[in-house]
N, C-alpha and C positions, 0 to 999 in steps of 0.2 A: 641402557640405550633406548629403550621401547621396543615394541612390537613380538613379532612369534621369535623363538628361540633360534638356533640353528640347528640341521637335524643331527641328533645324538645327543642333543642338550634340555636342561628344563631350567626354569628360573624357580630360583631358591629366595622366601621370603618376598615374593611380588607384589608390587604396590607398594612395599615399603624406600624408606632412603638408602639402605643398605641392599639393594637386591642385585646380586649375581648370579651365573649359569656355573650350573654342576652338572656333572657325567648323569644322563638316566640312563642305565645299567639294560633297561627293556631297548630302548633304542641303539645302544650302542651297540649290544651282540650283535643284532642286523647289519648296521654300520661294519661289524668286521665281517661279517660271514660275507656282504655283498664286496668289500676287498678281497678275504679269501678267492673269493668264484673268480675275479677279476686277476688277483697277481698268481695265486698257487695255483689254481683250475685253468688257467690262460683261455676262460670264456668269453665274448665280447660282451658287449653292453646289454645286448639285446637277450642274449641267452642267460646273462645274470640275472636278468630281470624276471626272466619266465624262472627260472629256478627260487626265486625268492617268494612268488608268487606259489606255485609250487609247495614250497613248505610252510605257508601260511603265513609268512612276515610280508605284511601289508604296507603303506606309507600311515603315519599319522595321521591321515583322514579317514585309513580304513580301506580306500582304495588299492584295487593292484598296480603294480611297479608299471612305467612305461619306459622302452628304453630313454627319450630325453629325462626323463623324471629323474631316473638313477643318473644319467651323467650330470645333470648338474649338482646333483646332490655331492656326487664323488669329485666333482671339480670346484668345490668351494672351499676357498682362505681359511675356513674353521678348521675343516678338518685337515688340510693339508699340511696348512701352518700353525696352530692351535693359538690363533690371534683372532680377534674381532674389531673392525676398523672404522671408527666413531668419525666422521666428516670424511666418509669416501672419498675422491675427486673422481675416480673413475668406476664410480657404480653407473647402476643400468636405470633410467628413467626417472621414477621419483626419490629413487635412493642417492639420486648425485648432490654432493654439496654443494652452494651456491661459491661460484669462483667471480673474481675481481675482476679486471682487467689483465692484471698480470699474472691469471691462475693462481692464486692464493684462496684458499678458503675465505669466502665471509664472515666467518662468524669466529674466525680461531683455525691454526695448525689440525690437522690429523692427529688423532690421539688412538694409540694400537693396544688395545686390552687383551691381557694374556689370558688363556682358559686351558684348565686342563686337556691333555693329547687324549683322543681316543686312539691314536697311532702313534706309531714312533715315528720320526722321519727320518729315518733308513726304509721304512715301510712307506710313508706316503711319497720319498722320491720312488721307489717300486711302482706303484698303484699309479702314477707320471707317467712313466715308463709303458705300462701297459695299456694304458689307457691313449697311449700315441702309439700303438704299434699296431693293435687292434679295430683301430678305427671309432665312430662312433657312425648309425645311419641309424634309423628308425624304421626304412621302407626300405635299404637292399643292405645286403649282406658286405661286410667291410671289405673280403678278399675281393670282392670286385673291383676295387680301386686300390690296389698292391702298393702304390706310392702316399696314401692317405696322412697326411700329418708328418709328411717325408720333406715333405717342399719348402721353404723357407722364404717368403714373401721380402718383399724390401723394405715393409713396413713389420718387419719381426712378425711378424701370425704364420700362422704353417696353412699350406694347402690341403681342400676335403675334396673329396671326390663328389662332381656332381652330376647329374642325367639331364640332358635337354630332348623332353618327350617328341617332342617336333618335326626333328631331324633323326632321332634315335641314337643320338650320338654322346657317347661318355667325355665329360672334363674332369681338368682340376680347378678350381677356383679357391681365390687368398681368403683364410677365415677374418682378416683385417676388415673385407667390404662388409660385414654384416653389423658395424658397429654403429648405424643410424648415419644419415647423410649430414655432413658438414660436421663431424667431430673430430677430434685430433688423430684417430687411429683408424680413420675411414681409407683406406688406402682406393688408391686404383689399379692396383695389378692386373692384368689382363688374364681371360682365362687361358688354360693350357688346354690343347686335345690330349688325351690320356694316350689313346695308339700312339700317336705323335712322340710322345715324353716319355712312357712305357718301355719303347723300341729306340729310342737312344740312350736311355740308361742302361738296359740291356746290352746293347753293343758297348757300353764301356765296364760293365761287368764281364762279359765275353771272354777280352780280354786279359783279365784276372785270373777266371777261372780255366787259362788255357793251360797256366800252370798246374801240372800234376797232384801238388800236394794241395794248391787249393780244393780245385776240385773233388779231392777224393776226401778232403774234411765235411765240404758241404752235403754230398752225397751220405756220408754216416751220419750224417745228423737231421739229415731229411729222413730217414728210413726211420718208422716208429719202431718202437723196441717191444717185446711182448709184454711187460709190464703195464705199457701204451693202453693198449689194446686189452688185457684183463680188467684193468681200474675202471676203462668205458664200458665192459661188460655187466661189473658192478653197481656201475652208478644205473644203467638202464633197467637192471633188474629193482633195484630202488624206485625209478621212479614209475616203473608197472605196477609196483605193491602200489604205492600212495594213492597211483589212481582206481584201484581197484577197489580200495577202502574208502575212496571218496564217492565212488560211485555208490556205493552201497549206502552210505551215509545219506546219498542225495536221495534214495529207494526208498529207506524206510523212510525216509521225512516226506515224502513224496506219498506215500501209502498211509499216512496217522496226518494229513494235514487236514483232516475232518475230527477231530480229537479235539480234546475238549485241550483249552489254553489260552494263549496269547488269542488278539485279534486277528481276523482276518488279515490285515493290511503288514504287522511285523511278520505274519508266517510269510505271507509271498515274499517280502522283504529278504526274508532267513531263504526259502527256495531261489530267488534269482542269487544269493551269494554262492550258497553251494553248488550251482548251475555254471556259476563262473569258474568256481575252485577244479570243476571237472572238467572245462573249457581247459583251465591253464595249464594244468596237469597231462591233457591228453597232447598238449603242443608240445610241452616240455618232453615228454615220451617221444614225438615223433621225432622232433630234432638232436635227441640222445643218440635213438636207433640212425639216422643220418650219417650222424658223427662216426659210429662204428661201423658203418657199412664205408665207409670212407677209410679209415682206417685198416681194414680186413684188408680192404681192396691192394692198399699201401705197402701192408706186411707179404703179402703174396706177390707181390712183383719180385724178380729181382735184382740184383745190386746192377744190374748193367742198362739200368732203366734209362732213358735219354735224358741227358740232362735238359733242365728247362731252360738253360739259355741257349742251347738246342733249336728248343722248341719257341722261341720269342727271338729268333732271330728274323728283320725287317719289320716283322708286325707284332702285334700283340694279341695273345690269344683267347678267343671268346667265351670257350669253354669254362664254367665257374671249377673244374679239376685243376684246368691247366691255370689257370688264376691263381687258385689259393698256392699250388706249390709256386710259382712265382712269388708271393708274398712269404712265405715261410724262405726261400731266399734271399728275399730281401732285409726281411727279418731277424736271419743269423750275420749279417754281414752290415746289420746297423746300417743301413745307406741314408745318407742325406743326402739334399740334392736342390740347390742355390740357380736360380737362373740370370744369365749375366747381361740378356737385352730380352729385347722385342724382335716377336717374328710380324713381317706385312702380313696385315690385314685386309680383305677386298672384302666391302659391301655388296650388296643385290645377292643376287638370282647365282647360284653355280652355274659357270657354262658348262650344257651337256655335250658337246664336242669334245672340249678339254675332259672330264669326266671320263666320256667315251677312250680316249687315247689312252689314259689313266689303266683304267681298268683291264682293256686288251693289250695292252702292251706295244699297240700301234706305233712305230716312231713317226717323226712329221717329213714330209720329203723335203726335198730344195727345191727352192723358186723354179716355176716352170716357165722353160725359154720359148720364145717366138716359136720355133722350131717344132715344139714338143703338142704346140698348141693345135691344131687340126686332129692330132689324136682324141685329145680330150673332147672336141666337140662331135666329131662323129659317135666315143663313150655317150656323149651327153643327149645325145638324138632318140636312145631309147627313154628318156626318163622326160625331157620337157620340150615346150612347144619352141619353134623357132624364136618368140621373142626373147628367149634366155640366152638366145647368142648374139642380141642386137649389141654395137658396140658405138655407147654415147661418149659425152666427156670423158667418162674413167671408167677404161672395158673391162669385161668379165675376167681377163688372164691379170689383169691390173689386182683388181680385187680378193683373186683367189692368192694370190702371193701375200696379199696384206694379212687376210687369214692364216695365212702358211707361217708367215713373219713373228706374228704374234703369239703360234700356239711354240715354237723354235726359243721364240728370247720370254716370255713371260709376262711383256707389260700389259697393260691397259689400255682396252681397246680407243680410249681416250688419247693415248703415248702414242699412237700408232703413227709413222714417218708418215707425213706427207704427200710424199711421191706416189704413194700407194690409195690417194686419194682420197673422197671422206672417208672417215671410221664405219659411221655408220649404214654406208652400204655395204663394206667388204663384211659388217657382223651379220645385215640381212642376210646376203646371199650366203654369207656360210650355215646360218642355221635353216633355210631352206632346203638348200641342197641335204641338209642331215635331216632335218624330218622327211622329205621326201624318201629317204634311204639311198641317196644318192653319194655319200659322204663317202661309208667303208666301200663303197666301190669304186670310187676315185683315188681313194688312200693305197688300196691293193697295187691299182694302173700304175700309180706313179712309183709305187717303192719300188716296181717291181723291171725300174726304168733308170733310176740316180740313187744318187746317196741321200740317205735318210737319217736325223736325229733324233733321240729322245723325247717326248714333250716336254718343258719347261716344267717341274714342277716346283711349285713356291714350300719354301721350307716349313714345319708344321710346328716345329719345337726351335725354341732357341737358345743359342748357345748355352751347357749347364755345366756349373761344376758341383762332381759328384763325390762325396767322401764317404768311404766305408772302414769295417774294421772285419781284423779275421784273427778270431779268439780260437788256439786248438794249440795244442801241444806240440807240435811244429814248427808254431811261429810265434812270436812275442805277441804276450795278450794284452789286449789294452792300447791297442798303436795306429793310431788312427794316420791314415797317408790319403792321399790324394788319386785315387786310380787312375 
């Protein structure tokens, strides 16, 4: 076909008529070793890659691993399927083949060339598998978004976990939109808030595990086992040695780089690599020792520890401890999780009143009558000048009900009835009256006077259907239902 090989491969006989790809034996141990770390080590992407790095297996440029590096390596057709696909239709950029009108190749059918497996595929369905349950991120760690690659979009792509720095607020978003604008698998699925999705799958897990024997399956198998905990011991003493030996390695080269040899320019060359190799090594140490302090921490609780849907009941919890055991529950119980609509969306600005009610738990009162009204303004005499109690076309008690009205049923202060006069003065004087701080002192007056409801709050997640599995000697393994 032309061009570089695929990683694990070399061409045999190149340039000539006859040339095909064979197993290189150098690339392919790494190829398994970075599966190993990934299916048998249950490391994510990120931590495989410092470990490769770490033992000195580089990419083909020589360069060290980065986590995208390794995922796409471990996500590509060769090695998964051990096929190579001569007139792609859905390659990425210049690799796409040129399609008719009616999606047909230009130039000829697809043609699938077989190459030998560096895996079996009972292994590369594994290394599938892990590689969706672990996440993939480059810049946070995967248990922060417990549902990663869980979500099932309606254009078949799974949901990743995203961060909008902005607002500070975590989503999910369909891996479908990243596939360039206007192409066949560009979806539009809306993003999901993670709290939101988090805490309603939660509560339909809840559920499940109120039953006894579920619970008490999940609970033995969250609990690491001491063998757990000696193998990370292991491995951490390992990667202390390497770096100690690399260090020394970067010492002496570092003390003889005035020796007589190579150029100046390949020594520094040689110094900034083993300056790296000591860089990668000391991460890989530190995130080992993590691991085990985590697990230490694990094995010493004991069995009557709260459960985490417990602890993820209404919200979802920030803590990256309370996260990961979330995901390691999610994780034994295989959950999927399909969205059946759309939740409303509101543009602009959040209102901080609504906010405000949100957060304290303020409810909203009932419309204030004729009656009730000389109290409030006598309230109102210490906070503003008499013209706040002038009464034009559409009076102050007119207005405060429209606000009352709206934070009560939820619309837009666009929706707002009416009777209640324009919109946009009853939204002036409610945000007046609240930056003044006149707001919670009104809210107090009146609760404390009629009945009072909830704020309206608009729903964050929408409707989901959620399917799990619960594999344990208990109960039929392999049985997927509908929680």
């Amino acid at each position: 076909m032309g061009g570089p090989p695929p990683w694990g491969y070399a061409i045999d006989k190149a340039g000539g008529h006859r040339s095909t790809l064979v197993v290189d034996e150098g690339e392919a141990r790494v190829v398994r070793r970075a599966v190993s770390l990934i299916v048998d080590e249950s490391l994510n992407v990120s931590e495989a890659a410092r470990e490769l790095n770490a033992l000195g297996h580089f990419t083909r440029s020589g360069r060290p691993w980065t986590a995208s590096n390794l995922h796409r390596r471990l996500r590509c057709p060769t090695l998964l399927n051990g096929e190579v696909i001569f007139r792609k239709p859905s390659g990425d950029g210049r690799a796409t083949t040129r399609l008719d009108q009616n999606g047909v190749p230009v130039h000829g059918e697809s043609v699938v060339l077989t190459v030998p497996r560096l895996i079996s595929a009972e292994r590369a369905v594994e290394l599938v598998r892990a590689l969706r349950e672990c996440g993939h991120s480059s810049h946070t760690q995967a248990d922060a978004y417990p549902l990663t690659g869980r979500i099932v979009g309606t254009c078949g792509h799974r949901y990743v976990g995203s961060f909008n720095k902005y607002n500070a607020t975590r989503y999910y978003r369909c891996g479908g939109g990243n596939n360039g604008k206007g192409r066949e698998t560009n979806c539009s699925d809306p993003y999901l808030t993670a709290d939101a999705v988090e805490a309603a799958v939660w509560g339909v897990i809840e559920g499940l595990l109120a039953e006894p024997r579920a619970l008490s399956t999940v609970l033995d198998r969250l609990n690491p086992c001491p063998g757990d905990v000696d193998r990370q011991r292991e491995r951490v003493a390992r990667f202390a040695t390497a770096l100690q030996e690399k260090e020394a390695v970067l010492a002496h080269a570092t003390t003889t780089q005035a020796a007589s040899g190579p150029d100046r320019a390949v020594r520094e060359a040689a110094l900034r690599q083993l300056a790296q190799d000591v860089h990668n090594a000391t991460a890989l140490l530190d995130a080992g020792r993590q691991v085990l302090r985590g697990q230490e921490a694990a094995a010493a609780a004991t069995r009557t520890t709260r459960c985490p849907a417990q602890a993820a009941r209404g919200v979802s919890p920030a803590g990256p401890a309370e996260l990961a055991q979330l995901t390691a529950v999610i994780g034994l119980l295989d959950v999927t999780v399909k969205p059946l609509g759309e939740v409303r969306r509101r543009s602009g600005v959040k209102c901080k009143v609504t906010e405000w009610h949100q957060q304290t738990g303020t409810p909203v009162p009932a419309a204030v009558a004729e009656s009730e009204w000389p109290m409030i303004e006598k309230l109102m005499a210490g906070y503003f000048a008499r013209r706040q109690f002038a009464r034009g076309a559409v009076d102050v008690r007119t207005q405060l009900n429209g606000a009352l009205h709206r934070l009560r049923t939820g619309c837009l202060w666009d929706e707002l009835p009416a009777c209640h006069g324009p919109w946009q003065l009853a939204k002036e004087r409610q945000n007046t009256w609240f930056k003044k701080g006149f707001w919670p002192v009104l809210m107090e007056e009146l609760n404390r006077h009629g009945r009072a409801t909830p704020v309206r709050c608009e729903p964050q997640a929408p409707p989901l259907e959620v399917m799990g599995t619960i594999a344990s000697e208990s109960f039929k393994r392999d049985t997927r239902s509908t929680l």
